[in-house]
PDB file of N, CA, C and O in Angstrom:
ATOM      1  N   UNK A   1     -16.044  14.849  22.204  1.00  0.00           N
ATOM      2  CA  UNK A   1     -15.843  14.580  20.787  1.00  0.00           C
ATOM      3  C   UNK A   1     -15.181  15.811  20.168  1.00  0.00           C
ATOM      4  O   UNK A   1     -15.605  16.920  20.492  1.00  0.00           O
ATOM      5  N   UNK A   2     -14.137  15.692  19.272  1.00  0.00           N
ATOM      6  CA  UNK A   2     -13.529  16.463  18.668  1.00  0.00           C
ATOM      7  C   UNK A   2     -14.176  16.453  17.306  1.00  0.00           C
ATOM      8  O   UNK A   2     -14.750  15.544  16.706  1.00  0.00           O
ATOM      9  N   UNK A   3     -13.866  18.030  16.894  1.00  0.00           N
ATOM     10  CA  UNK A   3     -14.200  18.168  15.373  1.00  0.00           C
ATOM     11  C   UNK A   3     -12.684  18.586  14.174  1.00  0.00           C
ATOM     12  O   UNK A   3     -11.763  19.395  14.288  1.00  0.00           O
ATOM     13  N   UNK A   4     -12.950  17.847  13.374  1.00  0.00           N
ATOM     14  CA  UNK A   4     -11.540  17.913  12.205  1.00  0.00           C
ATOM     15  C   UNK A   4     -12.152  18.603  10.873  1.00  0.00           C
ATOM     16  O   UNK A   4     -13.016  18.058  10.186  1.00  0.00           O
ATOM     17  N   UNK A   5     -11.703  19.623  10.655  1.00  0.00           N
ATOM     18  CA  UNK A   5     -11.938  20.167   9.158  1.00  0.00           C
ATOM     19  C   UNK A   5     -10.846  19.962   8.060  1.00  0.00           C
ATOM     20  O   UNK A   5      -9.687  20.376   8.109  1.00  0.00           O
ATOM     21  N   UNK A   6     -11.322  19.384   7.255  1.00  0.00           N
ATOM     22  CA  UNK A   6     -10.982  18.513   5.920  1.00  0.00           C
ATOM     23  C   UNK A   6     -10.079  19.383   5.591  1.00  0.00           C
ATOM     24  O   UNK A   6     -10.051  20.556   5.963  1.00  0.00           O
ATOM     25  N   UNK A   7      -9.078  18.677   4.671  1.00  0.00           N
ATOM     26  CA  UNK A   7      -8.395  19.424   3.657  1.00  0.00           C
ATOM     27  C   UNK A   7      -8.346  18.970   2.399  1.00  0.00           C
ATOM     28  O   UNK A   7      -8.312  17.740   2.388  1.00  0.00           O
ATOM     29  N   UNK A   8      -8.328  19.461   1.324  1.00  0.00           N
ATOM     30  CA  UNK A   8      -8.997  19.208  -0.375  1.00  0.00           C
ATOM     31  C   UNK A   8      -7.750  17.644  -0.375  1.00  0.00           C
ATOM     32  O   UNK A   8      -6.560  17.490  -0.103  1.00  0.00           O
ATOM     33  N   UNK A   9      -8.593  16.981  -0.724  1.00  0.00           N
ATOM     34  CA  UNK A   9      -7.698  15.367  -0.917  1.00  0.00           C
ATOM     35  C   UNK A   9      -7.814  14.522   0.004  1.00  0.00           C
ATOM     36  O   UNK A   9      -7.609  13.345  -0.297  1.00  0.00           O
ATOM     37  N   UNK A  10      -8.195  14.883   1.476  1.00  0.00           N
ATOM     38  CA  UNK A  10      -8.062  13.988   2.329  1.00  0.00           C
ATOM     39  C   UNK A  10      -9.256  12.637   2.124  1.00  0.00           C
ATOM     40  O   UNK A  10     -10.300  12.776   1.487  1.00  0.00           O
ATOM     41  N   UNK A  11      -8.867  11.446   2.757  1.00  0.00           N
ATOM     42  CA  UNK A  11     -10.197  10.342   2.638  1.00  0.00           C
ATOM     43  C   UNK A  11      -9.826   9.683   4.104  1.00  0.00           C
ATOM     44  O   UNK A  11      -8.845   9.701   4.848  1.00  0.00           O
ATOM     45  N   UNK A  12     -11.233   9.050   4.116  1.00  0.00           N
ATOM     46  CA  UNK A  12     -11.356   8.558   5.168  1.00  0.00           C
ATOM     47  C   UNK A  12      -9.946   7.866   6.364  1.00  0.00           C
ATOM     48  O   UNK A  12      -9.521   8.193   7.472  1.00  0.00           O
ATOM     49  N   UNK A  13      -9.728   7.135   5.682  1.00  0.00           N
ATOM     50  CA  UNK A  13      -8.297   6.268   6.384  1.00  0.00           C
ATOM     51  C   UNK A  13      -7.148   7.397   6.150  1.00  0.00           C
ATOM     52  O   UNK A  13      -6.017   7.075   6.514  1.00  0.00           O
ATOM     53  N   UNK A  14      -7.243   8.097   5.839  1.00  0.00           N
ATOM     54  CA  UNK A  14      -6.008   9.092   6.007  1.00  0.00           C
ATOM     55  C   UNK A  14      -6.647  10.037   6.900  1.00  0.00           C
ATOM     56  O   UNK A  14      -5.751  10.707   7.415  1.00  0.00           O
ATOM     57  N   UNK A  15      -7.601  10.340   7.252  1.00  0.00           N
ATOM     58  CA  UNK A  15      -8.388  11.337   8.422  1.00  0.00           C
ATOM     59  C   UNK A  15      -7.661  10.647   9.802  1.00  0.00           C
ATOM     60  O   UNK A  15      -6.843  11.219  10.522  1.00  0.00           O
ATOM     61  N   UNK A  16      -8.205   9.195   9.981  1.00  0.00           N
ATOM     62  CA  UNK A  16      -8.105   8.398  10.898  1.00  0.00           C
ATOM     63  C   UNK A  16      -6.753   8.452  11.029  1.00  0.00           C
ATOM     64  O   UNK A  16      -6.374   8.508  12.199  1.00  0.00           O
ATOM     65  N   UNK A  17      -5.732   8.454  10.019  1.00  0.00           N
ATOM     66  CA  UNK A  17      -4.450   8.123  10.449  1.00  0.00           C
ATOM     67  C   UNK A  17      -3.907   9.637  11.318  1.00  0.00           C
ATOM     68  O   UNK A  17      -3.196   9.726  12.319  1.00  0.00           O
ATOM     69  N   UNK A  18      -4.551  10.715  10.496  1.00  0.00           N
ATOM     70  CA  UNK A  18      -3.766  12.071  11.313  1.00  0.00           C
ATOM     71  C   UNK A  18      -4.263  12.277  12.653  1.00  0.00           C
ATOM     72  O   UNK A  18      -3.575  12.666  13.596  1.00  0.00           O
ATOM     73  N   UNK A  19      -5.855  11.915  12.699  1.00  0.00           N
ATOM     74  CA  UNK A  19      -6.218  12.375  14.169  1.00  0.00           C
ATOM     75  C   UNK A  19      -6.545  11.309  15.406  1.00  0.00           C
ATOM     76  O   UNK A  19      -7.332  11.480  16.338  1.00  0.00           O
ATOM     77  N   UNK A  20      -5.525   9.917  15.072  1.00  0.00           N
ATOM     78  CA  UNK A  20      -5.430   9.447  15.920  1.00  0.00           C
ATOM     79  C   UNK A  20      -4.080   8.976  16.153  1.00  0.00           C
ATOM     80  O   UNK A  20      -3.702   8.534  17.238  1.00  0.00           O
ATOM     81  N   UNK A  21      -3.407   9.071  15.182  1.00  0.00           N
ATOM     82  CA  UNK A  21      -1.786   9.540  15.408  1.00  0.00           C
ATOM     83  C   UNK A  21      -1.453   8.182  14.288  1.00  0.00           C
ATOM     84  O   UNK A  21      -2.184   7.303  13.832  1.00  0.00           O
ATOM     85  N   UNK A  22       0.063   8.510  14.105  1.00  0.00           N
ATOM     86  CA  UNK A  22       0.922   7.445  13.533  1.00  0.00           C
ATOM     87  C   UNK A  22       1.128   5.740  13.752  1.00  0.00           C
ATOM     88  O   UNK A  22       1.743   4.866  13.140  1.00  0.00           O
ATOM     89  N   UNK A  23       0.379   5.776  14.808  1.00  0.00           N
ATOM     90  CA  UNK A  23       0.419   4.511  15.532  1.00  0.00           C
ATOM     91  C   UNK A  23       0.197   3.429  14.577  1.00  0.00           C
ATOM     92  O   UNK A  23      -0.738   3.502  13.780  1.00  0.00           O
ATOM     93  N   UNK A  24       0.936   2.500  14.600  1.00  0.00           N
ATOM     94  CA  UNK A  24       0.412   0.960  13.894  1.00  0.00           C
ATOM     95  C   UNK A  24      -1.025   0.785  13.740  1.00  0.00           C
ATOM     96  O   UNK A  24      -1.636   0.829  14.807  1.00  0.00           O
ATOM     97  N   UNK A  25      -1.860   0.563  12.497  1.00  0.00           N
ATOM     98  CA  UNK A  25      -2.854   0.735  12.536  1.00  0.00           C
ATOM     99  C   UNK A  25      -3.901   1.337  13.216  1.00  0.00           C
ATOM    100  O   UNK A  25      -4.819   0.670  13.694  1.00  0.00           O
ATOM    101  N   UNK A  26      -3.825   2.775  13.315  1.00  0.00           N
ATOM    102  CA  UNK A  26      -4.717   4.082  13.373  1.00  0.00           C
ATOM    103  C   UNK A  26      -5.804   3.896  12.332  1.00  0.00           C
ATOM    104  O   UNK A  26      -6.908   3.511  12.717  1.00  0.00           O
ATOM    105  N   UNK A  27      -5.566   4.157  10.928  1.00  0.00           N
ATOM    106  CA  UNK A  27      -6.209   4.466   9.931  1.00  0.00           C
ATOM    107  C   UNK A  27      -7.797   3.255   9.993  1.00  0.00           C
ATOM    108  O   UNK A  27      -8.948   3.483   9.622  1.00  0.00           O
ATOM    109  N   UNK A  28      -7.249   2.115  10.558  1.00  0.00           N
ATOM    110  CA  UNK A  28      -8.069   1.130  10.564  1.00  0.00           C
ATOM    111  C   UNK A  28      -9.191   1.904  11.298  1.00  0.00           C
ATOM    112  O   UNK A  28     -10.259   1.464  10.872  1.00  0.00           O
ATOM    113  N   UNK A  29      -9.422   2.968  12.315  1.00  0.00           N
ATOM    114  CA  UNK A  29     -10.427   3.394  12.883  1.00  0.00           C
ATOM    115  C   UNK A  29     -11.308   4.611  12.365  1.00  0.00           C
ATOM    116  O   UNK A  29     -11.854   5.563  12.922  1.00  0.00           O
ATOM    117  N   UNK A  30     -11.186   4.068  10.769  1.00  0.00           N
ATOM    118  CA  UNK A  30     -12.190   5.229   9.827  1.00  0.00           C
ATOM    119  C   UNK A  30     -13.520   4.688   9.847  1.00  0.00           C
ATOM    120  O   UNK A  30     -14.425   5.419   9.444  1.00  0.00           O
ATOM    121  N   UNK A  31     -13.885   3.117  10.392  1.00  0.00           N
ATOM    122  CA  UNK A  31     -15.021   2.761  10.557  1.00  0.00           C
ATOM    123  C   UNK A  31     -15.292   3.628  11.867  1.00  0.00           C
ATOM    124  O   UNK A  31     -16.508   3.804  11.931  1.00  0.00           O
ATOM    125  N   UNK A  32     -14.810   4.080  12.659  1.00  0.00           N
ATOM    126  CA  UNK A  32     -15.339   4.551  13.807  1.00  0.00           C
ATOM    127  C   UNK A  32     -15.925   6.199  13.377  1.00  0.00           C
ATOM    128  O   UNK A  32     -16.965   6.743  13.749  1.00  0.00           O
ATOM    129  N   UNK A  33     -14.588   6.853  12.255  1.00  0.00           N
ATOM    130  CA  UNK A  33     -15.346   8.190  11.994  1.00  0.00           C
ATOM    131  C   UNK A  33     -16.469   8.017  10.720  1.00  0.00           C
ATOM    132  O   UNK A  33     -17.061   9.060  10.445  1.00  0.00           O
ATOM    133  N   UNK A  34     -16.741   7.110  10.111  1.00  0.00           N
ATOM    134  CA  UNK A  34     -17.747   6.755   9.306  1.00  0.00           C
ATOM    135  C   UNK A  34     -19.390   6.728   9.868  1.00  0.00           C
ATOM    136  O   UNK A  34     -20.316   7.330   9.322  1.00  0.00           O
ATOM    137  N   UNK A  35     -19.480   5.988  10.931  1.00  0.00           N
ATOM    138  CA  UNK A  35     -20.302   5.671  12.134  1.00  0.00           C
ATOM    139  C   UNK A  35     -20.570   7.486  12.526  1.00  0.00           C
ATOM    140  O   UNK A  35     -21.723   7.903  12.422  1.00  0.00           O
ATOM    141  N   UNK A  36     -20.026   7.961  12.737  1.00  0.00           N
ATOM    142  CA  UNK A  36     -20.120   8.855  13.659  1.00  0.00           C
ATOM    143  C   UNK A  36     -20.161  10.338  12.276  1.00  0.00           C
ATOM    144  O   UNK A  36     -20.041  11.546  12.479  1.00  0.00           O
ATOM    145  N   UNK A  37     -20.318   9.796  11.300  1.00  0.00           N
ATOM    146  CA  UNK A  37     -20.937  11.274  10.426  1.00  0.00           C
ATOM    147  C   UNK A  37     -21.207  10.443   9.153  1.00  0.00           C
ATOM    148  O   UNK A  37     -20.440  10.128   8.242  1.00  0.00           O
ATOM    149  N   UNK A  38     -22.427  10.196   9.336  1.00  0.00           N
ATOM    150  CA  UNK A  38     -23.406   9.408   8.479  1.00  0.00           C
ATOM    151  C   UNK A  38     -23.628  10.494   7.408  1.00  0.00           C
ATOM    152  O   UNK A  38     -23.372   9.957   6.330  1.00  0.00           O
ATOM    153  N   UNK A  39     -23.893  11.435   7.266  1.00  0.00           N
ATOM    154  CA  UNK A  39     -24.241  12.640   6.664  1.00  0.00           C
ATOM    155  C   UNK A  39     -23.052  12.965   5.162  1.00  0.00           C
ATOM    156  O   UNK A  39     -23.100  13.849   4.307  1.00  0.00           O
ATOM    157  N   UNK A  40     -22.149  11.915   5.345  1.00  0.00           N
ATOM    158  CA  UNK A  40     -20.945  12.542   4.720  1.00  0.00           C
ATOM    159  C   UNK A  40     -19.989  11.353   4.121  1.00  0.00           C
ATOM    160  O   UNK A  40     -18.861  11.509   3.653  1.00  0.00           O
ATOM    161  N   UNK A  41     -20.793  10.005   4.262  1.00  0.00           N
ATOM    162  CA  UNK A  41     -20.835   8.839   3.827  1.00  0.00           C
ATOM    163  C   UNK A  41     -20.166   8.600   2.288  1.00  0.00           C
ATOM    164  O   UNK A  41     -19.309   7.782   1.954  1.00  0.00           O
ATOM    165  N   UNK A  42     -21.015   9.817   1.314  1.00  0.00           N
ATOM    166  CA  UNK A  42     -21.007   9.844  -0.443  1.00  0.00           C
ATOM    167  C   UNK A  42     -19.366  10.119  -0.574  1.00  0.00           C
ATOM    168  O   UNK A  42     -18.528   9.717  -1.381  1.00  0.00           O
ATOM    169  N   UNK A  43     -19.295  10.988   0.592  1.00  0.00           N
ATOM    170  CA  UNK A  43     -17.457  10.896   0.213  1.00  0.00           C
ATOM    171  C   UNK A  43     -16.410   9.885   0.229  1.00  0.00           C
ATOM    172  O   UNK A  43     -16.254   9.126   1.186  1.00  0.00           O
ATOM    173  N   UNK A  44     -15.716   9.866  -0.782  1.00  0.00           N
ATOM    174  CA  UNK A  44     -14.511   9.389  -0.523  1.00  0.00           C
ATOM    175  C   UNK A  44     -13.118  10.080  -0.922  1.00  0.00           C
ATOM    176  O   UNK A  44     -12.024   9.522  -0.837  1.00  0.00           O
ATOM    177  N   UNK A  45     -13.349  11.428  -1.383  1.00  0.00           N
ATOM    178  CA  UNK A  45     -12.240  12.134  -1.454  1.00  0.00           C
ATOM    179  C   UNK A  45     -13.157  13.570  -0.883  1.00  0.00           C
ATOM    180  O   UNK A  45     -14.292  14.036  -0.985  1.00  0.00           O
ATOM    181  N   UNK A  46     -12.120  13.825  -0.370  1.00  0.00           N
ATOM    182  CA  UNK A  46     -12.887  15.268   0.333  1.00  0.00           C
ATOM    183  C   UNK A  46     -12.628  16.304  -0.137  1.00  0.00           C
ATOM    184  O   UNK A  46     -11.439  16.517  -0.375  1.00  0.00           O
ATOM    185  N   UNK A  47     -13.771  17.497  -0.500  1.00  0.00           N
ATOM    186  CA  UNK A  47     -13.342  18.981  -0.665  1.00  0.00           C
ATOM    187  C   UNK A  47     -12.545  19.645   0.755  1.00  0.00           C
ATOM    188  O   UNK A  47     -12.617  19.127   1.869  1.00  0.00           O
ATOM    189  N   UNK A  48     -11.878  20.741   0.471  1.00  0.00           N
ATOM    190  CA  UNK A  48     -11.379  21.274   1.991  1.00  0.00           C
ATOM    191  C   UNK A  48     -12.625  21.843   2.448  1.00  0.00           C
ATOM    192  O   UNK A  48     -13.584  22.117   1.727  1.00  0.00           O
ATOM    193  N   UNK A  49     -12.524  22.036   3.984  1.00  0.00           N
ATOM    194  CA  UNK A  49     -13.541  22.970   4.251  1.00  0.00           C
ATOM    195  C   UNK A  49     -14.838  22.431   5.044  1.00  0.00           C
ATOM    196  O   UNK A  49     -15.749  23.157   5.441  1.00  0.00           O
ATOM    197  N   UNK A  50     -14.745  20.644   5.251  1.00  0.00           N
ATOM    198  CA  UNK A  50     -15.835  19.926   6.065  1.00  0.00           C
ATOM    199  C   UNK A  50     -15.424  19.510   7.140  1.00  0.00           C
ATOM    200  O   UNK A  50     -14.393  18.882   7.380  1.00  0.00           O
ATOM    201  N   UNK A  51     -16.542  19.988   8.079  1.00  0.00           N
ATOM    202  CA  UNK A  51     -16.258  19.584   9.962  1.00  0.00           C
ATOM    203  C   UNK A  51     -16.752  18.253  10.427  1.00  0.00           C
ATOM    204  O   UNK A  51     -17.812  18.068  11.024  1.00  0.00           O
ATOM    205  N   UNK A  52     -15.878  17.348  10.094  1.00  0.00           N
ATOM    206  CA  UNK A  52     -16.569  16.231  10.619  1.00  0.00           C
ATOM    207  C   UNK A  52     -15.974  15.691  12.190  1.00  0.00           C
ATOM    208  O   UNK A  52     -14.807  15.823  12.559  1.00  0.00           O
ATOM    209  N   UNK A  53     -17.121  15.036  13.021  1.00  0.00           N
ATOM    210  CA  UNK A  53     -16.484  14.337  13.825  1.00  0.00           C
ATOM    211  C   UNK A  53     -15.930  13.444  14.295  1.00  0.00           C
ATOM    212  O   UNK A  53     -16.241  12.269  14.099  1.00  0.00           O
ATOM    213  N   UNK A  54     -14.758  13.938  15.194  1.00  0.00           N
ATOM    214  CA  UNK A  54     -13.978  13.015  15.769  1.00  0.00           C
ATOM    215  C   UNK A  54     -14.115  12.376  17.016  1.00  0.00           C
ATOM    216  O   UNK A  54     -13.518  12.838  17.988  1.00  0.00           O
ATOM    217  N   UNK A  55     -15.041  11.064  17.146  1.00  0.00           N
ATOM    218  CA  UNK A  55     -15.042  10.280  18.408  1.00  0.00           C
ATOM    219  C   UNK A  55     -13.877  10.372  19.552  1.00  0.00           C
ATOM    220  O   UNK A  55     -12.689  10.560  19.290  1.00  0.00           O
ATOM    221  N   UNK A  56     -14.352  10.227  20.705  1.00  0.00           N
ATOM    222  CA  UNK A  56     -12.734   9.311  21.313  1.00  0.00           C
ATOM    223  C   UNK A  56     -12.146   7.906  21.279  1.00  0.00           C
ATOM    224  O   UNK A  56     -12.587   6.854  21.740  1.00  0.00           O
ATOM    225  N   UNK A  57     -11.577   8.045  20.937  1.00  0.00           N
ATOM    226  CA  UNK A  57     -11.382   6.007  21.306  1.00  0.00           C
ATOM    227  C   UNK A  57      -9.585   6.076  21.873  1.00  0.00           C
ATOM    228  O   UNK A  57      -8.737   6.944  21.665  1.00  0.00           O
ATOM    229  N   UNK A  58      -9.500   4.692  22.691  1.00  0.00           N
ATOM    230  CA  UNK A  58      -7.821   4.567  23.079  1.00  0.00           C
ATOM    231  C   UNK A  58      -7.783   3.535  22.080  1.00  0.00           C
ATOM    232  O   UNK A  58      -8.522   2.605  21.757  1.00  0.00           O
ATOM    233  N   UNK A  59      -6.576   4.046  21.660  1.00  0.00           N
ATOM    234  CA  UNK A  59      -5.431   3.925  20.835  1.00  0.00           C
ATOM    235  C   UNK A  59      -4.675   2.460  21.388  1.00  0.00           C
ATOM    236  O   UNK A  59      -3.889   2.367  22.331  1.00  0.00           O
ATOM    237  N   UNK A  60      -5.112   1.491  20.602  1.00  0.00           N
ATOM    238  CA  UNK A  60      -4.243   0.655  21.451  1.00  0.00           C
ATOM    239  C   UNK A  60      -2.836   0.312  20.658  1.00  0.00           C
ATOM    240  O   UNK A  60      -2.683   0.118  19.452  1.00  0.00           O
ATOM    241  N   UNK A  61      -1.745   0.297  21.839  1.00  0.00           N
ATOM    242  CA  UNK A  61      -0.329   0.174  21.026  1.00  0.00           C
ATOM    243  C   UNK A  61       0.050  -0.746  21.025  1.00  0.00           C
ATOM    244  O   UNK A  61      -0.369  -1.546  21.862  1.00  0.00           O
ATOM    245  N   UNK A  62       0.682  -0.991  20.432  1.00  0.00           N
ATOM    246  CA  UNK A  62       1.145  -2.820  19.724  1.00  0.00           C
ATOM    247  C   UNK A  62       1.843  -3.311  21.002  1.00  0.00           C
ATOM    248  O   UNK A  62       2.367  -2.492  21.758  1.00  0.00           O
ATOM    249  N   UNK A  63       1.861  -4.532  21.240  1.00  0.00           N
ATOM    250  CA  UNK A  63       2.406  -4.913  22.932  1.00  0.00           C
ATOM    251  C   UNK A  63       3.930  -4.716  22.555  1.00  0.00           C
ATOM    252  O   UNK A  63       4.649  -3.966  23.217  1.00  0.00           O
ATOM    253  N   UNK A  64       4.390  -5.430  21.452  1.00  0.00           N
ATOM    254  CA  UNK A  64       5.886  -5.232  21.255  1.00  0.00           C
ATOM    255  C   UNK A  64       6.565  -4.389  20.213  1.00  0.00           C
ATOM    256  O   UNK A  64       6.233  -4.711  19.072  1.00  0.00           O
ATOM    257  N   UNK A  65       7.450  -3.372  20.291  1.00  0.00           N
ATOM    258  CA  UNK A  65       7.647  -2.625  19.200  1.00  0.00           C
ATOM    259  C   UNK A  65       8.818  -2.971  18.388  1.00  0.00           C
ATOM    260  O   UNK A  65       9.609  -3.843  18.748  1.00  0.00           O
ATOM    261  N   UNK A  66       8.945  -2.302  17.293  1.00  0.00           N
ATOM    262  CA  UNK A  66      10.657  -2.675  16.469  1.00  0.00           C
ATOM    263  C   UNK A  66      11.063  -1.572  17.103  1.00  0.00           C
ATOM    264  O   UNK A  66      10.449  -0.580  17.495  1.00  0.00           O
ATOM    265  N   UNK A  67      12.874  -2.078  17.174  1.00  0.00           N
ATOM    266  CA  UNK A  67      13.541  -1.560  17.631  1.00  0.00           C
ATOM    267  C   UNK A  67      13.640  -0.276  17.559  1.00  0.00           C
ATOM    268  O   UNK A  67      13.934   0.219  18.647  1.00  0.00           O
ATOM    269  N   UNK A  68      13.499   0.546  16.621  1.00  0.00           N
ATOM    270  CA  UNK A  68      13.511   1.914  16.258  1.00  0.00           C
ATOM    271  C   UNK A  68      12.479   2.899  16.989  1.00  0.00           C
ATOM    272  O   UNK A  68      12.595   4.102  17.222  1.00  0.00           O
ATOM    273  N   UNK A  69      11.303   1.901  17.313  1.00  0.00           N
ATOM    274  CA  UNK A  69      10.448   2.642  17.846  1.00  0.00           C
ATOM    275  C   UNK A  69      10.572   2.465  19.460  1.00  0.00           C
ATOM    276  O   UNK A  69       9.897   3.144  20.234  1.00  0.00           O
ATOM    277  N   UNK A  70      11.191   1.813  19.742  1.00  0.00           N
ATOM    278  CA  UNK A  70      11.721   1.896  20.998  1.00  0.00           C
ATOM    279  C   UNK A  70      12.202   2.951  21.868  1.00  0.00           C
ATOM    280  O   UNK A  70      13.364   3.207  21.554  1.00  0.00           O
ATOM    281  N   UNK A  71      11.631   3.969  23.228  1.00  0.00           N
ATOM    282  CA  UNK A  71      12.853   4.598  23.436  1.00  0.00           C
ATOM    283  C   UNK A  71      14.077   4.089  23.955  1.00  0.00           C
ATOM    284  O   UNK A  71      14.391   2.899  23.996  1.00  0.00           O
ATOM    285  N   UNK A  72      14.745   5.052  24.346  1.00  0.00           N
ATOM    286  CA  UNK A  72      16.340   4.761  24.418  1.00  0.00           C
ATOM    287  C   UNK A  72      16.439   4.323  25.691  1.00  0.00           C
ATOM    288  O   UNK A  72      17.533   3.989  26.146  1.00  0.00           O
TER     289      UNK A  72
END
């Protein structure tokens, strides 16, 4: 398990989106860091400066991509 320290503004689904990457619905897995720091629940906008944790989970990638995201 990884740990992520906040930065002043961040919220939940934007946590999820940076530390599980850009991927097509990432952010959707803030129920997973919610679960996993019960302690820290009252937030929904964050001061900087809190270590919360980061589960593992795979990332699943969309079966078909748009073209752009395609490599070459």
């Amino acid at each position: 398990m990884r740990k992520y320290m906040t930065v002043q503004g961040d919220t939940w689904d934007y946590i999820a989106y940076k530390v599980y990457g850009a991927e097509s619905g990432t952010e959707f897995y803030m129920s997973t860091l919610l679960e996993a720091n019960p302690k820290y629940l009252s937030y929904v906008v964050f001061p900087a400066g809190i270590r919360i944790n980061v589960p593992d989970v795979k990332v699943e990638l969309p079966k078909t991509l748009p073209p752009w995201k395609r490599g070459s």
